[in-house]
Structure formats: C-alpha cells, structure tokens
C-alpha positions in Angstrom: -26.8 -46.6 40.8 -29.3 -45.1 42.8 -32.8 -46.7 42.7 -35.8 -45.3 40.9 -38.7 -44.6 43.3 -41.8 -42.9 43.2 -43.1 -41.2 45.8 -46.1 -39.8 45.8 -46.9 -35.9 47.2 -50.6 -34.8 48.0 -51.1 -31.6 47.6 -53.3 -30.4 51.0 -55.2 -26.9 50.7 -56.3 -25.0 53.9 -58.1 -22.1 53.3 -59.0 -19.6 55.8 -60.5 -16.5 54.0 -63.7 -15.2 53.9 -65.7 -14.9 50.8 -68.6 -11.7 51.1 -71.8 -12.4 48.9 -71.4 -9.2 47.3 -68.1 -7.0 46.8 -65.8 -10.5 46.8 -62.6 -10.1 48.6 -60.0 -12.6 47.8 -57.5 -14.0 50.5 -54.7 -15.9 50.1 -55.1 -19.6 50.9 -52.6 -22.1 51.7 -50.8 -24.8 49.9 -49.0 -27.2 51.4 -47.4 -30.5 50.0 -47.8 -33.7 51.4 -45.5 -37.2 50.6 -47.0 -40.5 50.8 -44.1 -43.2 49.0 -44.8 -45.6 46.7 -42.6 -48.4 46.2 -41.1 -49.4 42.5 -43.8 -52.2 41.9 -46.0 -49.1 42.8 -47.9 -50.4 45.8 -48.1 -48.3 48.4 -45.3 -48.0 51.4 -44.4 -45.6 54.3 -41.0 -46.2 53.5 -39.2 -46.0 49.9 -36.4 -47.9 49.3 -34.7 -44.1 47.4 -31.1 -44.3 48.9 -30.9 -40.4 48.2 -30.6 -38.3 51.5 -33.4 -36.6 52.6 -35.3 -32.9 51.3 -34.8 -30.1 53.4 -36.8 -27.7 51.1 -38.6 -28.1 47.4 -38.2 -25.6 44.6 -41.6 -25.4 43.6 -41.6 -23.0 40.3 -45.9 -22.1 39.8 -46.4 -19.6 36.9 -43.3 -18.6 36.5 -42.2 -18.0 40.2 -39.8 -19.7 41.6 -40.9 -20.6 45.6 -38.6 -22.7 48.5 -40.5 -23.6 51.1 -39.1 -25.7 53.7 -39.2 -29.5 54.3 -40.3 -31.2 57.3 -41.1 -34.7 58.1 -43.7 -36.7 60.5 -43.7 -39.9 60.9 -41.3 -40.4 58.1 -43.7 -38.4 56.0 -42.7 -35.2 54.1 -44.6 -31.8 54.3 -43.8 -28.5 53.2 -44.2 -25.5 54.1 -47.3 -23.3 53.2 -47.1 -21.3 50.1 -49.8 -18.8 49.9 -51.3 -18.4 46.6 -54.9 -16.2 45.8 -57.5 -18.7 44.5 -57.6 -19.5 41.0 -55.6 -21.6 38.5 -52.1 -22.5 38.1 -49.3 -23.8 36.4 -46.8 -26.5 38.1 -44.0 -25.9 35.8 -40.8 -26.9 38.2 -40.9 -29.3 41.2 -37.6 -30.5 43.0 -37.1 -31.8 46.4 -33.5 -30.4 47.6 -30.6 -31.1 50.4 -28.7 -28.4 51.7 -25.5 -30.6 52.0 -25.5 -29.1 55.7 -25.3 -25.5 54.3 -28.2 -24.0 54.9 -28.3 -20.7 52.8 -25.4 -21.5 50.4 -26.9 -23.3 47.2 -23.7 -24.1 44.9 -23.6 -27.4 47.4 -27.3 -28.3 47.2 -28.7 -31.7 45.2 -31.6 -32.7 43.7 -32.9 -35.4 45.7 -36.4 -36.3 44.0 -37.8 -34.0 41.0 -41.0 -34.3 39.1 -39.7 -35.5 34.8 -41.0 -33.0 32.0 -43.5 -33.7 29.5 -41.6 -35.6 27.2 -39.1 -36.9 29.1 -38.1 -41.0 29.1 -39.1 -41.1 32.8 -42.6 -38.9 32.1 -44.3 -42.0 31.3 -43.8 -42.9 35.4 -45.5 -40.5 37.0 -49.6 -39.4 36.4 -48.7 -35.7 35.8 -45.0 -34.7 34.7 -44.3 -31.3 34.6 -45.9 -28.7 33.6 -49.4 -29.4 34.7 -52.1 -27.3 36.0 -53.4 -26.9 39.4 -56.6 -25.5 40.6 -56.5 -23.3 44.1 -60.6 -23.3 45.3 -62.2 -20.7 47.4 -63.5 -23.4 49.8 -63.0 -26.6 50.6 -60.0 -28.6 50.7 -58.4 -30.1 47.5 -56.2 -32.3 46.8 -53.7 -32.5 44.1 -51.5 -36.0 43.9 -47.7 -34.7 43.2 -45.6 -38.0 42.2 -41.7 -37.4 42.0 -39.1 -39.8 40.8 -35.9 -40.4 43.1 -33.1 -38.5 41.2 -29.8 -39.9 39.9 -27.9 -37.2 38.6 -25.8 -39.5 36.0 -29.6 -39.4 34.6 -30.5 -36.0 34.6 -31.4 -35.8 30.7 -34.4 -38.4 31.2 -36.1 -36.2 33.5 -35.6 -33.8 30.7 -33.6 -31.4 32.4 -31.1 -29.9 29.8 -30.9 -27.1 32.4 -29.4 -29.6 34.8 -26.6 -29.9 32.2 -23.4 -27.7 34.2 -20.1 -26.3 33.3 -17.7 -26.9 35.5 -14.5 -24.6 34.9 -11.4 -23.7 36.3 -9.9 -20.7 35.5 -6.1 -21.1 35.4 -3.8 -18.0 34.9 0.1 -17.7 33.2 2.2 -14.3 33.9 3.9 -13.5 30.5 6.5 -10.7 29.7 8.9 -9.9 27.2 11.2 -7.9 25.4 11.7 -5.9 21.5 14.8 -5.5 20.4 15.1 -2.8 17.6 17.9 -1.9 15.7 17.0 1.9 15.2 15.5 3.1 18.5 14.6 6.5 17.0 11.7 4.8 14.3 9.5 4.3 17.2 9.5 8.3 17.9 5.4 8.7 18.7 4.8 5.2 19.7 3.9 3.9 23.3 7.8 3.1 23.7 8.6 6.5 23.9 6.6 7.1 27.1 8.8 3.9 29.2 10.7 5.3 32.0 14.3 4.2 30.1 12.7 5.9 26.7 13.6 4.6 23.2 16.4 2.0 23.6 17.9 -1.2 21.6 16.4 -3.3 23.9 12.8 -2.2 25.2 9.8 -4.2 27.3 7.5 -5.4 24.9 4.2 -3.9 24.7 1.9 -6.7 23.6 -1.8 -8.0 23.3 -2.8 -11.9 23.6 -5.6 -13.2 22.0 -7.0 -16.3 23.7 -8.7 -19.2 21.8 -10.2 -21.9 22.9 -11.0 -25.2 20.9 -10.5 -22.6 17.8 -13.0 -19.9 18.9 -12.2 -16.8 20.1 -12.6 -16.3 24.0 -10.6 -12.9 26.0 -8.2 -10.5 24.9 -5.6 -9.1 27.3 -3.1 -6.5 26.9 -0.3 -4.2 28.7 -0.8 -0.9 27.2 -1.7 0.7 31.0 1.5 -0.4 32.2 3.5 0.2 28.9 4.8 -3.9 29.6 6.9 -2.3 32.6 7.2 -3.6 36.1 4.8 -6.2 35.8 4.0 -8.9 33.4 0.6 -9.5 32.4 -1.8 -11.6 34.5 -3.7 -13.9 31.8 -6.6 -15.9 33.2 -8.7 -18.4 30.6 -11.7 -20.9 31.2 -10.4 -24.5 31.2 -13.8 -26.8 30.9 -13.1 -29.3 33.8 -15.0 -32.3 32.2 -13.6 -31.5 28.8 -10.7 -32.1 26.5 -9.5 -28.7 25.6 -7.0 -27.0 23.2 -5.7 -23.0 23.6 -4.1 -21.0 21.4 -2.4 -17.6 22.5 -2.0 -15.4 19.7 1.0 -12.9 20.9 0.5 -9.4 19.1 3.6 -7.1 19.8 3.2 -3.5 19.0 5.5 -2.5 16.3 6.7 -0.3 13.7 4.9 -1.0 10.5 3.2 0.8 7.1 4.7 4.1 8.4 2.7 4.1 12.4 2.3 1.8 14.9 0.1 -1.5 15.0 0.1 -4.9 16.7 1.4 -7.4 15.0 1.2 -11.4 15.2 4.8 -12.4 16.0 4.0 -16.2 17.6 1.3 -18.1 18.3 1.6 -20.9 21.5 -0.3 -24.0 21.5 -1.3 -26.2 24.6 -3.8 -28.6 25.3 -6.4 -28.8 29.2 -3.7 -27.7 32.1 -0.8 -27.3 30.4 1.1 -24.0 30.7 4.2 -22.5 28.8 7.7 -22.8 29.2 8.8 -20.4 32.5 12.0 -20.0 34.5 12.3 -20.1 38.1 10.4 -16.7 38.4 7.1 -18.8 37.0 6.7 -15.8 34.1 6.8 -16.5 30.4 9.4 -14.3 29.1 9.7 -13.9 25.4 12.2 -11.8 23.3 11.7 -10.4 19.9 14.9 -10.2 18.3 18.6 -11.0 20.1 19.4 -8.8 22.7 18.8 -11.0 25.2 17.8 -14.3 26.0 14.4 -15.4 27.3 11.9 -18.6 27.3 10.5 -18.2 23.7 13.0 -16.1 21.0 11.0 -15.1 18.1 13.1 -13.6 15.3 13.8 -10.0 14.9 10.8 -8.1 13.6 12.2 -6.2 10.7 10.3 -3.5 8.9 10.9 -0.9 5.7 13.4 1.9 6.2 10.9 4.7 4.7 13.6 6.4 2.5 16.6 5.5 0.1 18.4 6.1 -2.4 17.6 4.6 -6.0 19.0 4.0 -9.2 18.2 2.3 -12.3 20.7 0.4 -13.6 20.2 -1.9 -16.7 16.3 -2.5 -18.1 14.8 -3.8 -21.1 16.0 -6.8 -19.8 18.3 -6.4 -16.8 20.6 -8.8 -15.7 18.9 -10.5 -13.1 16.0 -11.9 -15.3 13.7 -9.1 -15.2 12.7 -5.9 -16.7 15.0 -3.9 -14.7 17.9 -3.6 -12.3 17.7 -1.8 -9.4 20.7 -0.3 -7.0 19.5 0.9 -3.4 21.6 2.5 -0.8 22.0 4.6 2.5 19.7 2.4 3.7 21.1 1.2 7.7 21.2 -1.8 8.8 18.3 -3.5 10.7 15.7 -2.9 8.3 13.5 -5.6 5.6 15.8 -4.6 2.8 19.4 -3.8 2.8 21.6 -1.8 0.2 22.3 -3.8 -3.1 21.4 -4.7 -6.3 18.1 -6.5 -7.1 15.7 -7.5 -9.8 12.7 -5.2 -9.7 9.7 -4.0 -12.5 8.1 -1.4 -13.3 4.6 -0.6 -12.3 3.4 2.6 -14.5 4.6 2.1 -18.5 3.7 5.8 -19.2 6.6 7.5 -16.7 9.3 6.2 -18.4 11.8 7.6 -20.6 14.9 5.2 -19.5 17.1 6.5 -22.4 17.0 10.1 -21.2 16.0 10.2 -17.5 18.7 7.2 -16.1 21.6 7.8 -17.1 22.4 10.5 -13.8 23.0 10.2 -10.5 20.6 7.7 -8.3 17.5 9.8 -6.6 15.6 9.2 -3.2 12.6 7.4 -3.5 10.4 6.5 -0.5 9.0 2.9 0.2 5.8 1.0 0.7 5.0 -2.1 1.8 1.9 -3.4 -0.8 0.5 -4.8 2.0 -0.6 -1.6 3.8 -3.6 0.3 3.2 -2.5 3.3 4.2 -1.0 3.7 0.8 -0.6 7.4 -1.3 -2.9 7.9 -3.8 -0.7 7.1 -6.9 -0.3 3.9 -5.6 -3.2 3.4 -3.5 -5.5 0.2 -3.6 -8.3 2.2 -5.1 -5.5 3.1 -8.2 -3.3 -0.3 -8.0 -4.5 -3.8 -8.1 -1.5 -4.5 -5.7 -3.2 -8.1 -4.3 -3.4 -9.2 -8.1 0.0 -8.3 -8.4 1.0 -10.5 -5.5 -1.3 -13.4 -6.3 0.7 -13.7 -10.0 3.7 -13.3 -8.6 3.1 -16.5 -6.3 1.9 -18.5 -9.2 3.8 -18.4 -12.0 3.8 -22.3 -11.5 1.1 -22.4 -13.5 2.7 -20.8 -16.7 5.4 -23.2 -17.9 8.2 -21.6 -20.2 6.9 -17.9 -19.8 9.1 -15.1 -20.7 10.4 -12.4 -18.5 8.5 -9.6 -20.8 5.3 -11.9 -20.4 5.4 -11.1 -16.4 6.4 -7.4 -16.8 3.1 -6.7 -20.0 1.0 -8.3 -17.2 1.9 -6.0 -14.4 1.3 -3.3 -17.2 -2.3 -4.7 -18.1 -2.7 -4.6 -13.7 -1.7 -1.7 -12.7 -1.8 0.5 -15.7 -5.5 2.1 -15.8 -4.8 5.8 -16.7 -3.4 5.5 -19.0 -3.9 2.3 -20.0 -0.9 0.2 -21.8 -1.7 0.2 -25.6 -0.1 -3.5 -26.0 2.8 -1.7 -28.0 6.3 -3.4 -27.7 7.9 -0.4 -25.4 11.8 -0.7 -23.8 12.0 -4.5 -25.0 8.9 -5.8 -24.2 7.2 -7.6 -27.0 3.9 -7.0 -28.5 1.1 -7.9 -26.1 0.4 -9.7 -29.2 3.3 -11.7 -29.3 3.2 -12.6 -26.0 2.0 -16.0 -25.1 0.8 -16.0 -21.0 0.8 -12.0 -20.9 -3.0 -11.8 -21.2 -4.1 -15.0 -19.8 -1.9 -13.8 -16.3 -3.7 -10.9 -16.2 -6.7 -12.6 -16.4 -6.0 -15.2 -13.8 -4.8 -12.3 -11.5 -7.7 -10.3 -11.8 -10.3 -12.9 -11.2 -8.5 -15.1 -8.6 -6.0 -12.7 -7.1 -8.4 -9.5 -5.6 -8.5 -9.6 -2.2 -5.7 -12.2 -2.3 -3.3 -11.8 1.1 -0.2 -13.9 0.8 0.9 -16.0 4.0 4.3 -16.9 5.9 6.9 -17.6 2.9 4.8 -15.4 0.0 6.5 -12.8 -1.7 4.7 -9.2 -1.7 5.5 -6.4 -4.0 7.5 -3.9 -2.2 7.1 -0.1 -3.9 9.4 2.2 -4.6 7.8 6.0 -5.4 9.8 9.0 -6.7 7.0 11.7 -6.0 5.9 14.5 -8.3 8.5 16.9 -6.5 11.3 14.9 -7.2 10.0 13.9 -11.1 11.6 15.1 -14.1 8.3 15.7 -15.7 5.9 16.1 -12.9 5.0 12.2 -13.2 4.8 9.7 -10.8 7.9 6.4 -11.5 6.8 3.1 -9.7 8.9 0.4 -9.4 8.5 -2.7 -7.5 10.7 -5.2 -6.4 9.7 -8.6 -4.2 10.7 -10.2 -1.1 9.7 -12.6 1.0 
C-alpha cells in the first residue's frame, strides 16, 4: 500500500507586463507551481516519505483547459513550468502530478503520481483546497496560492473522487466461422443471393449468414458475409471481452433462407461461451457449421425446411372427419424436402360462409397455395388485418385449459375468430352444434382474443398453416380457407 502524503505546492506568480494608466493593455503573466512536502503528521519536511516515482509533468485543467507543463526539480523541490494565463480569475478544476513511465510523448503508459481529491471526496477533508477552487491571477505583485496534493494509490482512486479514473480494459478476441446450406430443391432459391455464388444453385451451398453478438445479454456488433456471398473466406468476428470482468456471449447465427414466399435471415442456432472461450474448430482454427446433412462440419443444425408454395388438395370426410376434427384433408404432388409432405391430416376450416361440402367435394382434388400464419406478407383474404391468425395459434396451444371440450367447440371458435364478414350466426352448420349448445366455444374465443393478439408461438408450438383456393380457381367466386397445424 502506498503511503498517504501531502505535499504541499505554492503557487509562484511572475509578472512582467506593463499596465498603461489609460488605454489598459493586458499581458500574460506567469504561473508557475512550486512543491514544498509535508509529512503525514503534517509538519513540514524537504523530503516525503510518498514511495510513488517522481512527476515529470502536471495536468493542470484551469477553466476548462486542459494544460502539461513540465516538471523539474531543485534541491529535491518540484517546479513546473510556466503557464501563461491574462490576469483575472480562475478555476482550478483538475490537478495531477504524472510519470511518463520512460515514454515521453506516449500517454497510455503514464500514472498518476500525486493528484489534488474533489470536493466531496473521502480524502477532500486532507487537503485546504480540493478541487475545484478558484485562483486569482493579479496585475502586480507576486501571489501566492498553496496547492496541497495527496500521494496517489491507484487501488484508491474512488476517494479522490475520480470516477473518471475508473478504466475499461478490453481485449478484443476474434473466431473465423463458415458454413454450409443444404437444400433439397436448389431451384426455390431462384432470386436469392445463392444464385449469384460462382457454383450457382446447388444441394449443398456456402452459407450466407449474419451473427448477432451479445454480451452479458445486451446487444453489442453485428457481422455478416453478404459481400462475399460466404465464399472463399469465412467471416472474421471480433468482440470486446472486458479484461477485469466475468463475461458471458451469445452468438446468434442468422442463415439466409427461403421463407414466407422471399428471402430473410433466419435464427437457426445460438452458441453460448463464457470470458476467453471460443467454439468448437478443426485443425484449420474456423467454425464450420452445416445446415442440413450434406456434409459434416463442427456444429450440424437440422435441416431448415420451409412450405412448398403449391399442392394439390382434397377434402375428404368433414362434419366430423376421422382424425378428430372438423375435416380431413388429402395433399399431394408436394416433393420431398419441404415442412409438410403428401398425406392425410386433420385440418379446419377457417371461413364458414364458402362452404357447400355436399355439392362442391365430391370431385377431383384442386391446387391450393400455402401460407405460413406466421408471415406478414400474407394476401388479403387471409391477411392479419382480415384474420386473427395469432388468436388462432394462441387457442390452439392451450386447450389445456378446457377440460372435456368437443371437437365442434374448437372448430365454432375458429368461426367466432376468423369469421368477420360475414360473421357466423351461431347456427349448427355441417355438424357443428349450436353456438348455444356449445359449452367452451365462446369462452375460447374470448380467451383468444384477449390473451392471444400479438401472441408468437416458440420452439415446439404449433402454428396454423393455410391452405387458399383463390377466387380463380372457386366454384362460386369465394375464397375456401382451411388450416391445418404443425409444429
């Protein structure tokens, strides 16, 4: 611990000017500060016992500007050099005594041997005048103005009051990450970035990707490899790691993908590590990560699968079906590699006024196209702005909380959701019962409408997936919705 000391600096005025009796001129005059120590029991001593090496200039901050004159000593005693200030008076707002650490003219090495505490401070009480006080600069005559400075520990810094003093050490540590998409239809990504890589649209493509860096939860850089289109080189990531504090990093990896009909970035992964920790890497010291399984790299994130746009659709039994809900539905020609596959599943109906099952489904199956209730890019008859589709989802993920409901109770609720123009009468219609008769049909769509808007499910929801049969494919000009769910 280095000892406390004060040392006391007079502060010596030469002037030199000229003053005329009429018609003043004002010169300059010169300041210059002079040490005398003071031992700790504050008698006074030529030499302090302040183990701290010694000044070779002060930072001497007067109204606002910031001057470093140099340090010299005789007979043990410290001077400064002259700073040349009009006469008048002055603030004192910063005063340091420094040490080049041998480098004169490079400052990121200097220390603070001796500094003057703020007002306020524990160790203002010490000296006669902490900072800031006010100084007087005559036109005549000498003055002089007792300075007293406290040796400086810098394990102490906060009871000279200097929250300034306070640094951030950092070291900024860099990973190289890379990877790979692996797509099952090369052609869907027609228009996107892909197509411009030297190889063009192919199973197995170099990931074009964005990482979002986090630090201790807050959000910090954002990198991506869009220039390059993620060939030839990976990307060079470089974060702040706080050297004197515990800290934990999240990279968020956005891959650019297919998606609601264009192309976005989407959060595939997010890696967690704590301080200097880095991710997994071969020999070649890059993070290589593969969506899908075409090939093998350090981190294998599932296949990213996305809608086909198109298929064909049938309705097979309704009123109920035979899977437990209002209808069954058949899809096929739809490939392979895409969210849904061809088959039979249980689906609803989302518009109670199209239908006319008893003389429109009994033909051949018709294409429909397919949305995602997740998007907002959706067409206007089933557009958020004309379907509650995040009410639809929020019921759907908490029929926990209606015990022994009924399969019509679920579909009149969708109705009572989605069904503004025309609004559902509460008829019984294609074996749905009587809103009346219905025991959790209302109170769902209550409980939807005022919990579920805005809702967005998470990893292992279920989300309504749409299926549209436009006006010029409609028997009577109407728009048919039906929705089935997945995960």
């Amino acid at each position: 611990m280095l000892k406390k000391v004060l040392i006391i600096f007079i502060a010596v005025i030469a002037f030199t000017g000229c003053k005329k009796q009429n018609n003043q001129v004002l010169v300059k005059q010169s300041l210059v500060f002079v040490g005398q120590g003071i031992s700790a029991d504050h008698t006074k001593a030529v030499n302090t016992d302040c183990d701290n090496p010694g000044a070779d200039y002060a930072v001497v901050v007067i109204d606002g500007i910031s001057y470093r004159p140099y340090v010299f000593y005789i007979g043990g005693t410290p001077f400064t050099e002259v700073i040349k200030l009009f006469p008048g008076s002055y603030h004192v707002d910063e005063f340091l005594l420094m040490n080049d650490s041998g480098t004169p003219g490079f400052l990121d090495d200097d220390i603070i041997v001796e500094a003057v505490p703020e007002v306020g401070s524990e160790y203002a009480r010490f000296v006669t005048s902490p900072v800031s006080f006010e100084i007087t600069v005559a036109e005549y005559g000498k003055t002089e103005i007792p300075v007293e400075v406290i040796c400086f520990d810098e394990n102490e810094f906060d009871s000279f009051g200097f929250d300034w003093f306070t640094m951030t050490e950092i070291t900024v540590r860099s990973q190289n990450i890379s990877g790979s998409l692996c797509v099952e239809n090369p052609d869907d990504y027609g228009g996107s970035l892909y197509e411009g890589q030297s190889n063009g649209l192919q199973n197995q493509m170099p990931a074009i990707f964005r990482i979002d860096v986090y630090r201790n939860g807050a959000f910090l850089l954002s990198y991506n490899n869009e220039d390059w289109l993620g060939e030839t080189d990976p990307l060079d990531l470089k974060y702040p790691d706080l050297d004197n504090a515990s800290d934990h990093f999240d990279f968020e990896l956005y891959v650019l993908v297919k998606s609601c009909g264009g192309f976005y970035y989407k959060q595939l992964e997010t890696w967690s590590f704590d301080d200097e920790s880095k991710l997994v890497t071969g020999d070649d010291e890059v993070v290589d990560f593969v969506v899908g399984d075409c090939t093998t790299g350090d981190y294998q994130i599932p296949e990213y699968l996305y809608l086909p746009e198109q298929s064909k659709f049938k309705v097979k039994d309704f009123g109920p079906g035979t899977l437990g809900t209002f209808v069954d539905i058949r899809l096929t020609q739809i490939p392979d590699g895409y969210l849904i596959e061809k088959g039979i599943y249980p689906g609803w109906n989302g518009e109670h006024s199209t239908i006319d099952y008893n003389n429109q489904y009994n033909d051949e199956a018709y294409i429909v196209n397919i949305y995602s209730s997740l998007c907002s890019n959706l067409p206007d008859p089933v557009s958020f702005e004309n379907k509650n589709w995040p009410a639809v989802n929020w019921l759907i993920n908490h029929l926990d909380q209606y015990p022994g409901y009924q399969w019509d109770d679920l579909q009149a609720a969708f109705w009572l959701i989605l069904d503004q123009d025309p609004e559902w009468d509460g008829e019984g219609l294609f074996g749905v019962r009587p809103l009346s008769d219905l025991q959790f049909a209302r109170q769902m769509h209550d409980d939807a409408i005022n919990d579920g808007t805005g809702f967005v499910p998470e990893d292992g929801d279920l989300y309504a997936i749409i299926f549209l049969k436009s006006n010029a494919e409609g028997r009577s000009g109407n728009h048919v919705v039906h929705v089935r769910f997945i995960e």
